[in-house]
Backbone bond lengths (Angstrom), bond angles and torsions (degrees), N, CA, C in turn:
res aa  C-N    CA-C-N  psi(-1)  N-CA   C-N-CA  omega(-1)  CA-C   N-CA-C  phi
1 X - - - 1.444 - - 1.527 108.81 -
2 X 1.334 117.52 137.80 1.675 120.66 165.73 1.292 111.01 -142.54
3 X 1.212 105.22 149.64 1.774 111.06 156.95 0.512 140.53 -78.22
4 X 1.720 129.19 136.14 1.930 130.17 170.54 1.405 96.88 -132.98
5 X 1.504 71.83 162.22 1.564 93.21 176.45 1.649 115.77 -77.95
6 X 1.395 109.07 97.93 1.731 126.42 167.83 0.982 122.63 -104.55
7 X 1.371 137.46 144.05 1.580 140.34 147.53 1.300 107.08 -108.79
8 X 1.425 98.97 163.38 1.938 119.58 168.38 1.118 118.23 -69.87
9 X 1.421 115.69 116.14 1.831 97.35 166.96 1.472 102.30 -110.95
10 X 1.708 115.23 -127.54 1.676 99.78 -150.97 1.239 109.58 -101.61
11 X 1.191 107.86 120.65 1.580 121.79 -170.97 1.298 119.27 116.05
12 X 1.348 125.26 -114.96 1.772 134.59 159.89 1.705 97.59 -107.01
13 X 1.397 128.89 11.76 1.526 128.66 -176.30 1.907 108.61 -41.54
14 X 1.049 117.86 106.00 1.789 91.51 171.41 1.721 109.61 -113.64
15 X 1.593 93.40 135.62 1.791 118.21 -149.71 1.592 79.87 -92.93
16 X 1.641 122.59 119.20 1.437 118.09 150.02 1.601 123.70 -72.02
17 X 0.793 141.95 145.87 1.570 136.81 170.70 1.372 102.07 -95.75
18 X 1.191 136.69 106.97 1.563 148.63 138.28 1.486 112.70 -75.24
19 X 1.021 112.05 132.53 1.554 127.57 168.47 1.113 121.19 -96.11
20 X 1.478 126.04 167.16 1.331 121.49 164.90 1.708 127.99 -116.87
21 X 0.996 102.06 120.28 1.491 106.89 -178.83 1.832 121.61 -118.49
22 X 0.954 98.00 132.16 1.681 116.83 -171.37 1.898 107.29 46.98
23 X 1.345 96.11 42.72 1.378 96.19 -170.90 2.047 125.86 105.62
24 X 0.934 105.48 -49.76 1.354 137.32 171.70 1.351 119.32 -57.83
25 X 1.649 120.58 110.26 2.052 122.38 175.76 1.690 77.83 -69.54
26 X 1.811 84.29 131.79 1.553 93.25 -176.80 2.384 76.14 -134.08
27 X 1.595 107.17 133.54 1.332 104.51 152.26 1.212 109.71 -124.48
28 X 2.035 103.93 133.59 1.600 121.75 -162.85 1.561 88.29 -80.03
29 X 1.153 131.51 161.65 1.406 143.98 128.09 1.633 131.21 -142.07
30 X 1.089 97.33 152.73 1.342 97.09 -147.80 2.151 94.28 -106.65
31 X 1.491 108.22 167.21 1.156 141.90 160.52 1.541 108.60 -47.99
32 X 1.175 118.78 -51.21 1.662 124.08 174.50 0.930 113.58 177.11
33 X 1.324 136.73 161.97 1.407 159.81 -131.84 1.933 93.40 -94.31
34 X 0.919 146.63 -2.52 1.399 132.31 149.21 1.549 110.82 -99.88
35 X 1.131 119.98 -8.34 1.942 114.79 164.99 1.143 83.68 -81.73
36 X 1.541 159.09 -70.89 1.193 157.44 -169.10 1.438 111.32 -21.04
37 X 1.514 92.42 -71.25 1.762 103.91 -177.00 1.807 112.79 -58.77
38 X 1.135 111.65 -49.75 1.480 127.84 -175.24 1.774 92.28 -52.92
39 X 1.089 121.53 -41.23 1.659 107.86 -162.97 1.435 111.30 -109.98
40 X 1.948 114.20 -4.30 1.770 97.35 173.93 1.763 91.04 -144.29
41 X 1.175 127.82 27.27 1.422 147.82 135.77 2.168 93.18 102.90
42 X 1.260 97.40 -178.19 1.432 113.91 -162.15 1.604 84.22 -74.13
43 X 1.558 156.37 -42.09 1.231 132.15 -147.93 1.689 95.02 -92.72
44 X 1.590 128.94 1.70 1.423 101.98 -176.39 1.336 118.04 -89.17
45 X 1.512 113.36 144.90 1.457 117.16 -161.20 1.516 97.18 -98.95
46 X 1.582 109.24 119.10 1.206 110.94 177.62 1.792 105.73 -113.64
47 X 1.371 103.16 -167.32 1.503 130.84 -178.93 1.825 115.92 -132.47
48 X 1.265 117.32 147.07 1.283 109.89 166.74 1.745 90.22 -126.22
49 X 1.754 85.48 143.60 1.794 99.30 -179.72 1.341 80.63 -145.01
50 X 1.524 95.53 177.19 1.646 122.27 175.25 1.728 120.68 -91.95
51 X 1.333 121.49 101.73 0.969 123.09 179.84 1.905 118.24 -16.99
52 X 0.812 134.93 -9.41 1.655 145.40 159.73 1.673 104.54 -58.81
53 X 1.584 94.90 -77.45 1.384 110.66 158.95 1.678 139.85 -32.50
54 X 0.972 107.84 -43.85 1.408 110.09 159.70 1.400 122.16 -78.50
55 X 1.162 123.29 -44.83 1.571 116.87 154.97 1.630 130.78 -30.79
56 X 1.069 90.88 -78.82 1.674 109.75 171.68 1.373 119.33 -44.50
57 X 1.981 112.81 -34.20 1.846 114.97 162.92 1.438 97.90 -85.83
58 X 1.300 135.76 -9.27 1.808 107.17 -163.88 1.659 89.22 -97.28
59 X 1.361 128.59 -28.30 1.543 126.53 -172.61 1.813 100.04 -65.05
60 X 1.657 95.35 -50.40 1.665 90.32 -169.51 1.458 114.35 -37.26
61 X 1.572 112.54 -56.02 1.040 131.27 175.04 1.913 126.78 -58.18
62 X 0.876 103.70 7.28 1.502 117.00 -153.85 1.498 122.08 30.14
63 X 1.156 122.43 55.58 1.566 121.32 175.84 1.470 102.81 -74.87
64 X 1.353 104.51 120.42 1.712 101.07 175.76 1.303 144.71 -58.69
65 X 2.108 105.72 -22.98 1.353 118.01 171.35 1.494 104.36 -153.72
66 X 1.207 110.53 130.13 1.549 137.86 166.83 1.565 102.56 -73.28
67 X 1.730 132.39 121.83 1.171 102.24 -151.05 2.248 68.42 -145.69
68 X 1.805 112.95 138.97 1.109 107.35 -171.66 1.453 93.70 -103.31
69 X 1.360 118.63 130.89 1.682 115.55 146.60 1.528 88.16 88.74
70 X 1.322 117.62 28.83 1.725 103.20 -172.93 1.868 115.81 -64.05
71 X 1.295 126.93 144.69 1.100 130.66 153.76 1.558 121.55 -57.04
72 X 1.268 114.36 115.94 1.132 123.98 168.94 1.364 144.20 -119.59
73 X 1.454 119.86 113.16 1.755 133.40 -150.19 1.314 108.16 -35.31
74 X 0.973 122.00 151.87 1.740 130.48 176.57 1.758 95.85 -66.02
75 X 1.591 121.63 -37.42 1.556 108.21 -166.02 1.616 109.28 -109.21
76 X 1.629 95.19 25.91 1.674 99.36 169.01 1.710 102.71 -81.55
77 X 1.719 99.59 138.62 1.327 126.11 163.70 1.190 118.81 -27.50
78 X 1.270 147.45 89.65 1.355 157.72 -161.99 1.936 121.36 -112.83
79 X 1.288 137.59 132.67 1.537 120.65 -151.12 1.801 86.49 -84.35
80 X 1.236 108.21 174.11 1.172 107.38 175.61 1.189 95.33 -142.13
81 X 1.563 125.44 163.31 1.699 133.86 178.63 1.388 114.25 -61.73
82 X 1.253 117.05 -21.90 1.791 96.38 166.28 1.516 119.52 -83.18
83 X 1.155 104.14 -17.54 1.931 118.48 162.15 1.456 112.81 -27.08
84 X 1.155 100.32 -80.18 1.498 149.86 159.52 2.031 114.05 -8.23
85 X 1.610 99.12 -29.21 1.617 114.59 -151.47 1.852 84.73 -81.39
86 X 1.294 138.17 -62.81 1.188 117.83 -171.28 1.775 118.06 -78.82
87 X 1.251 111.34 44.31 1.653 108.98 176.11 1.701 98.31 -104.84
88 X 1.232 150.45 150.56 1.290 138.20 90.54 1.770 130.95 -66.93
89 X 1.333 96.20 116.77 1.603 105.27 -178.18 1.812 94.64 -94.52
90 X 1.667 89.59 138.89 1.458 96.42 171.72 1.986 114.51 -114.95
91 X 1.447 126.64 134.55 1.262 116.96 -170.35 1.686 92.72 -71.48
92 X 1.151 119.34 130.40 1.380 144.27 119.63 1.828 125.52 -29.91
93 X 1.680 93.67 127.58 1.593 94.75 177.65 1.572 106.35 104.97
């Protein structure tokens, strides 16, 4: 299992965030949900799936590299808590 950075869209839709680097849809995922937080700050809303799972959505999508534990720039685009104001998140389970 790892984390990325996902949001909800309409319905049960779940939105991956891929970035782009040196040209390239690159999606980061991380080791667990505090490498997550530590590298794209406490307001980004992520997901944990099963590495299977992320494959199989980053190809659909053509993201070019699945990238683990990536380093990420101090002046990369980061969500912030007023971002955040038109989501309802629902608990799961």
């Amino acid at each position: 299992m790892v984390a990325v950075p996902a949001h909800v869209g309409a319905g049960d839709q779940l939105i991956l965030e891929a970035r782009r680097v040196d040209g390239d849809l690159v999606l980061p995922m991380f080791s667990n949900v505090k490498a997550l937080v530590a590298a794209l700050g406490r307001f980004q809303p992520w997901a944990v799936l099963s590495l299977p799972r992320i494959t199989d959505l980053a190809m659909s999508v053509n993201v070019g590299r699945v990238v683990l534990d990536p380093e990420v720039a101090d002046d990369a685009w980061r969500w912030e808590e007023m971002d955040l104001a038109g989501f309802s998140w629902k608990a799961s389970g």
